[in-house]
C-alpha positions in Angstrom: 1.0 -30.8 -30.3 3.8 -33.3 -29.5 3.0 -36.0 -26.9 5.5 -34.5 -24.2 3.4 -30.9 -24.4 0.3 -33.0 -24.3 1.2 -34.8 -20.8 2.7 -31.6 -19.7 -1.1 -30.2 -20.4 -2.8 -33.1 -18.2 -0.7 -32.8 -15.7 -1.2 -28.8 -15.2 -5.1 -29.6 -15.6 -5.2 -32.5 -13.0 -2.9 -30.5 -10.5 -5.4 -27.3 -11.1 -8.6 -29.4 -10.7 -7.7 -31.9 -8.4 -9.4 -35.2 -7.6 -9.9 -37.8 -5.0 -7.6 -39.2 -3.3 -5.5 -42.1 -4.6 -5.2 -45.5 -3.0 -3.4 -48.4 -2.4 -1.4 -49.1 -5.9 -2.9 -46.3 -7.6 -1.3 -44.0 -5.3 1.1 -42.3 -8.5 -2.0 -41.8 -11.0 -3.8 -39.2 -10.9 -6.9 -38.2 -12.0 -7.5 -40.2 -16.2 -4.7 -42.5 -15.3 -2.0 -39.6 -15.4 1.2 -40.5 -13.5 2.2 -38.1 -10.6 5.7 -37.7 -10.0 6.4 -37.6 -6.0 7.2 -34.1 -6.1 3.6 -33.5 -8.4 1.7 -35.7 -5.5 3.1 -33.3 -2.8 1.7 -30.1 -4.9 -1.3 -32.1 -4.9 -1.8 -32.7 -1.6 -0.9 -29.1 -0.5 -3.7 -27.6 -2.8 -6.1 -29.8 -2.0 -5.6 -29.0 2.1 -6.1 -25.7 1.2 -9.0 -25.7 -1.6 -10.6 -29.3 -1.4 -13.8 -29.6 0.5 -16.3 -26.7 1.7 -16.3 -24.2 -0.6 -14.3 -26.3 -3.5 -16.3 -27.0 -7.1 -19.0 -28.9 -7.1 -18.0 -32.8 -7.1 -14.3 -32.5 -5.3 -13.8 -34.1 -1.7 -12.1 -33.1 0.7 -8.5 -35.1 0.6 -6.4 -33.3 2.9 -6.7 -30.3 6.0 -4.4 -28.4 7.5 -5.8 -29.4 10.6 -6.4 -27.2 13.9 -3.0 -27.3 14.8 0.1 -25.3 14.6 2.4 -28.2 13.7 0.1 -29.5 10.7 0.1 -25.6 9.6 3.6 -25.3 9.9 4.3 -28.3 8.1 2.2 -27.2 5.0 3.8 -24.0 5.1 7.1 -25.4 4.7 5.5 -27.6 1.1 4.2 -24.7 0.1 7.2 -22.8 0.3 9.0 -25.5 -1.1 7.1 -26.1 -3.9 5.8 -22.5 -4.8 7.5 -19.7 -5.9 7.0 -16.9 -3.3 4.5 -15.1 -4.8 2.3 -18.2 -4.9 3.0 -18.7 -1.7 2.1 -15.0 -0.6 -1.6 -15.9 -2.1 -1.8 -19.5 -0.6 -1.4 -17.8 2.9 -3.9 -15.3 2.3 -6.5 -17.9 1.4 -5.4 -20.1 4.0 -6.3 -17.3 6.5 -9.4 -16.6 5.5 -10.7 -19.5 4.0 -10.0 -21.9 7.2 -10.0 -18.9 9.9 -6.4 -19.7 10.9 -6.5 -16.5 12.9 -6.1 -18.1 16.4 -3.0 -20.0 15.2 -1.2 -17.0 14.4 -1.0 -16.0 17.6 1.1 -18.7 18.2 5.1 -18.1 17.9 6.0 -21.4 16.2 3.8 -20.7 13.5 4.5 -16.9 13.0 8.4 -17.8 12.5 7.2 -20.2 9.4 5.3 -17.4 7.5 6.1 -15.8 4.3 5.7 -12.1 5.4 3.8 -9.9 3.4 1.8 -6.8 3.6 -1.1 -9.1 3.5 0.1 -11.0 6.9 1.1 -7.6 8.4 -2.5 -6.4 7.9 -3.7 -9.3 9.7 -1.2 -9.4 12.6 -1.9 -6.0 13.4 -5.7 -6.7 13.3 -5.0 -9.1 15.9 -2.7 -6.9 18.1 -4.8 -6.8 21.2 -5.6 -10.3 21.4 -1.9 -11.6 21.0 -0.2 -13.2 24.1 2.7 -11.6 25.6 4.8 -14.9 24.0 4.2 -13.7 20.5 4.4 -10.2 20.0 8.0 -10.1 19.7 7.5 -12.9 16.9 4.8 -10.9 15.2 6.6 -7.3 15.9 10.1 -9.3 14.3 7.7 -10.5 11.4 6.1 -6.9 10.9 9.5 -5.1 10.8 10.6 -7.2 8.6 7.9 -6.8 5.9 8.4 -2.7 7.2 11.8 -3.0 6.3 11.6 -4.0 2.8 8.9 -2.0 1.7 10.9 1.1 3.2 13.5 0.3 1.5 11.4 0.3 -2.0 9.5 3.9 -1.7 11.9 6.0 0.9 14.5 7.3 -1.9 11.6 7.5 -4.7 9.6 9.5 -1.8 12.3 11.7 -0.4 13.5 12.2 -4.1 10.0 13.5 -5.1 9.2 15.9 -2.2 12.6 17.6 -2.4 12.4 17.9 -5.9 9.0 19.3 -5.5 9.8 21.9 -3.0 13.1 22.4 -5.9 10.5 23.6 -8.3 9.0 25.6 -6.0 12.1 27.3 -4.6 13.0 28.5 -8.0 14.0 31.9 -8.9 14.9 34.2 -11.7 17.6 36.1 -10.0 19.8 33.1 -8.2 23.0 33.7 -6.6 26.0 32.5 -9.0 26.6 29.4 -6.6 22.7 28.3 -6.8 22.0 28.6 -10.7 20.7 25.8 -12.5 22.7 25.5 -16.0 20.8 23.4 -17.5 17.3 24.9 -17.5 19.0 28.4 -17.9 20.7 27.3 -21.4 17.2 26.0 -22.5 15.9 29.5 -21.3 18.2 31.5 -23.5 18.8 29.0 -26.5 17.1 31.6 -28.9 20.0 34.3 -27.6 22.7 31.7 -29.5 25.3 33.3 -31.1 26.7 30.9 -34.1 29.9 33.2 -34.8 31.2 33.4 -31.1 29.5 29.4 -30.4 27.7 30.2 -27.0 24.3 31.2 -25.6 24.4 34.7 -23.7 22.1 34.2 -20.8 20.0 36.7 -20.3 17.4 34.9 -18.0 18.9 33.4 -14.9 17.5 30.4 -13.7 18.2 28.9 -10.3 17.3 28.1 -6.6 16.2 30.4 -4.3 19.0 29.9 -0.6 17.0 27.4 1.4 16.6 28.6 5.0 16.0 26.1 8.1 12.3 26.5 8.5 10.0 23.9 7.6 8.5 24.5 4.4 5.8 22.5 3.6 3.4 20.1 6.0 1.8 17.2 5.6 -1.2 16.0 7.5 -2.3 12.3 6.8 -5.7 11.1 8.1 -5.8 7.5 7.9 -9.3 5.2 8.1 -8.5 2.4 10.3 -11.7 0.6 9.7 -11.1 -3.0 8.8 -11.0 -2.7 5.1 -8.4 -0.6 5.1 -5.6 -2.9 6.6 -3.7 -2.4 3.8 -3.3 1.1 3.4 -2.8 1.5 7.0 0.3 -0.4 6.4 1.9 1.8 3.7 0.4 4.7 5.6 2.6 4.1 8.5 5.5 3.8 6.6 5.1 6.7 3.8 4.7 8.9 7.1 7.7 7.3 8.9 9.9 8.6 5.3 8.2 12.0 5.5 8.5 12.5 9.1 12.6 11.8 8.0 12.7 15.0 5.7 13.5 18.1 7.7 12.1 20.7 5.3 8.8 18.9 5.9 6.2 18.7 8.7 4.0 15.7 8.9 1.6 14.9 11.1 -0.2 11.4 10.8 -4.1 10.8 12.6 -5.8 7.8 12.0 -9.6 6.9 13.0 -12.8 4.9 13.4 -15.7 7.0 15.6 -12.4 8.2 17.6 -9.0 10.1 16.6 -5.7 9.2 17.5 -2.9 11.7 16.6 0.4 8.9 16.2 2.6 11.7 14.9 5.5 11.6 17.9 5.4 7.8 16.7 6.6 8.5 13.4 10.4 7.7 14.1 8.9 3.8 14.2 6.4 3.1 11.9 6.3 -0.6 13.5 5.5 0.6 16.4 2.5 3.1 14.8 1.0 -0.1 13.4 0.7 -2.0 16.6 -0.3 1.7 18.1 -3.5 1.0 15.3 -6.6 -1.1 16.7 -8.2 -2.4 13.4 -12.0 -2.0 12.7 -15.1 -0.2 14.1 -17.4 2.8 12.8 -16.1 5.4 11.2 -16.4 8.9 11.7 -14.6 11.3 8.9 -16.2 14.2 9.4 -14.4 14.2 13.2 -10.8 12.9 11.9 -11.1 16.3 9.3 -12.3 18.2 12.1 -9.4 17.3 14.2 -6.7 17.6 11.0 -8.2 21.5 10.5 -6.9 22.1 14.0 -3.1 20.9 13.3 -3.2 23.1 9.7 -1.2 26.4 10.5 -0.2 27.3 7.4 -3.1 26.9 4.6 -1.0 27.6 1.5 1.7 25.6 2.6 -0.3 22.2 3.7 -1.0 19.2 1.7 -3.9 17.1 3.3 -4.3 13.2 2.5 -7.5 11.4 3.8 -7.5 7.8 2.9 -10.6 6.8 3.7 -13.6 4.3 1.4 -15.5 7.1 2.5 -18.5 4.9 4.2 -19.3 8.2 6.6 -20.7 7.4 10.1 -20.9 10.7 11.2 -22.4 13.8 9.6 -21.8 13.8 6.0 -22.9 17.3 5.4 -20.6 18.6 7.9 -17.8 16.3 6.4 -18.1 18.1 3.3 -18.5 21.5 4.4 -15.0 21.2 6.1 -13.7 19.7 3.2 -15.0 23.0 1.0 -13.3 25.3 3.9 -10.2 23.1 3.9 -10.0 24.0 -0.3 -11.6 27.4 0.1 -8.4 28.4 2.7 -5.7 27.2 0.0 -4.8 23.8 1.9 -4.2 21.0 -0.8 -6.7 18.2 -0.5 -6.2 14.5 -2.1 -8.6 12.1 -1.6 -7.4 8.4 -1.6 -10.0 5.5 -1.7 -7.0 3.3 -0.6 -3.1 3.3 -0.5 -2.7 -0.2 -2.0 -1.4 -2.9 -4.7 -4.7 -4.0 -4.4 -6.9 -1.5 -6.0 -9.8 0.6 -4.9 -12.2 -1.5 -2.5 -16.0 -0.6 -2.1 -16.3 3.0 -1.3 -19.5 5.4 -1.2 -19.7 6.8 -4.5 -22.2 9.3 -3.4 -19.4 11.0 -1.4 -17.1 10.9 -4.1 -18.9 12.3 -6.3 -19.8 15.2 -4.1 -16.1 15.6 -3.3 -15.5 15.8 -7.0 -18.0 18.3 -6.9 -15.8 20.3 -4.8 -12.4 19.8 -7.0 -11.6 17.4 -5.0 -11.0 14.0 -6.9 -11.3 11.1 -5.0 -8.9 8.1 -6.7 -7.2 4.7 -5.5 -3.6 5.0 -5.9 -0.8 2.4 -5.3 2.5 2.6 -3.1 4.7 2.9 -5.6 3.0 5.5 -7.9 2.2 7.8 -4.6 5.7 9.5 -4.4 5.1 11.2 -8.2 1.1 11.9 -6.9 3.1 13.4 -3.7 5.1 15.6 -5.9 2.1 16.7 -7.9 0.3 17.9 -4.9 3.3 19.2 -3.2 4.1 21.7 -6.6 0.4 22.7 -6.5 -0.2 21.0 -9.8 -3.0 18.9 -11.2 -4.2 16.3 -8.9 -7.1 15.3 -11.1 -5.3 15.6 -14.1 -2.6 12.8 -12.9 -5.3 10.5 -11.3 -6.6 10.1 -15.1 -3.5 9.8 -16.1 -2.8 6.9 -13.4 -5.7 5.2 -14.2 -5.7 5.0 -17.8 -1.8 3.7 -17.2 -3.4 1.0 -15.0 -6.2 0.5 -17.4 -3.6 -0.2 -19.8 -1.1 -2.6 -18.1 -4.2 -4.7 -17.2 
């Protein structure tokens, strides 16, 4: 190893470990006599606000703080963004949140403008909803549609692409009007009536769309867990039913719940505006949220129903399954997500899971941006459980 990759070693190991602070005209070395570079010292100083000191390895002292005050916060926010890709930065937040309890300084609008907004932030700015002064909720609601915004702009074609192409398949039929055939699936039909001497396929088997009418075809009902470890997929919740609620030839409806039910479905147009509708945390009762779901399902055959839920039941589990069982028995879909996240499945109750698979109903993690193909699955009536192995071993895989 050359003496340049060497140094460049050191240095990554001193800035990842840290040390005490330097002094008087040692103030460039770092720790083993390396030099810092000004802009390396301000990396240092910005990691060890954040991870020096309670809770750091054993031997490291605290150097720095981000102090209990807005302006000190916002100043390390700026170095960190400066310094850190934004990525990094995403994860420095996070920490800095929960590692310091920074939550009472988000209320304040000064700060709020200097945050790198992610789903993360939006998860915790909507867990603070009802404690946030007048003078920054139009900061946080600016920050929250902001993070809406983007991720809306990720999954609303993919999502609006999979449904309709769902309901497509569905629609299919063998006798299509001239103006509503599908070529290419007909020529694949009929490719064993190929005639080599006249060079064309005689299509016997039409294949096409059936005329669409006006009437809603499918509906959606998503039943959302509120309780606090679900921040995240209360997030992506709002916004995969905002996208839904945008497709005519589908009806969704959106609940979500702790020990009480709150249907947020006229809300739908605004999914910012659903998320500060959502009081974060408290018990939960499932079997309650189902029970109020079964009323909105009209149409058995022609319902999908999401829960989203880690499945911790506070109410009556027996009854929770029993519905679930008449839910299936009635020909209503029935998916069963542990979370709606990048994050993975948290802690759920197994034993519910498994009792759930029990029933054919598999209950999986799944993350934002493979839901519109699990969406298109469910809404074709094909295998659920089939593509949740699938999904995993995929993730399994890339990991």
């Amino acid at each position: 190893m050359s003496q340049v990759d060497d140094t460049e070693r050191r240095r990554r190991w001193r800035l990842m470990v840290g040390g005490d602070r330097p002094s008087s005209a040692a103030a460039c070395t770092g720790a083993g006599g390396l030099p810092l570079s000004p802009d390396d010292r301000a990396v240092d100083e910005a990691l060890g606000a954040l991870y020096d000191g309670d809770g750091a390895p054993s031997g490291r002292s605290r150097r720095g703080g981000l102090g209990a005050s807005a302006p000190a916060l916002t100043r390390w926010l700026g170095d960190i963004r400066t310094y850190f890709p934004s990525t990094v930065v995403q994860v420095m937040q996070k920490d800095a949140i929960e590692r310091l309890d920074l939550r009472a300084l988000l209320l304040e609008p000064e700060l709020l403008g200097a945050l790198e907004p992610d789903v993360h932030l939006v998860s915790t700015l909507v867990s603070l909803g009802h404690l946030m002064p007048e003078q920054s909720r139009h900061t946080a609601r600016e920050v929250v549609g902001r993070v809406v915004k983007e991720v809306e702009e990720r999954i609303a074609e993919p999502t609006r692409t999979a449904v309709r192409g769902a309901l497509d398949r569905s629609a299919r039929t063998r006798r299509p009007r001239p103006a509503d055939i599908d070529w290419n699936r007909t020529v694949r039909a009929n490719l064993r009536h190929w005639l080599p001497e006249h060079r064309t396929v005689v299509p016997e088997t039409l294949i096409g769309y059936a005329r669409r009418s006006t009437r809603v075809e499918r509906e959606i009902v998503l039943a959302v867990d509120r309780s606090g470890s679900m921040a995240e997929s209360v997030v992506y919740s709002a916004i995969f039913g905002a996208v839904m609620a945008s497709i005519r030839s589908v009806r969704t409806s959106m609940v979500v719940f702790d020990t009480n039910v709150v249907d947020l479905t006229d809300q739908l147009g605004d999914p910012v505006e659903v998320l500060f509708a959502t009081q974060l945390g408290g018990g939960t009762d499932i079997n309650r949220a189902v029970a109020y779901c079964q009323e909105l399902i009209t149409r058995p055959e022609e319902t999908l129903f999401v829960l989203i839920s880690d499945l911790y039941e506070g109410g009556v589990r027996e009854e929770l399954l029993r519905r679930v069982r008449q839910l299936s028995g009635s020909g209503v879909q029935v998916v069963v997500l542990l979370a709606l996240s990048d994050s993975g499945a948290p802690s759920y109750d197994q034993d519910v899971a498994g009792a759930l698979a029990q029933l054919g109903v598999p209950a999986f993690a799944c993350t934002p941006d493979a839901f519109p193909d699990l969406l298109a699955t469910a809404l074709s009536h094909g295998d659920v459980a089939g593509w949740a192995e699938r999904f995993e071993e995929r993730r399994a895989a890339g990991a």
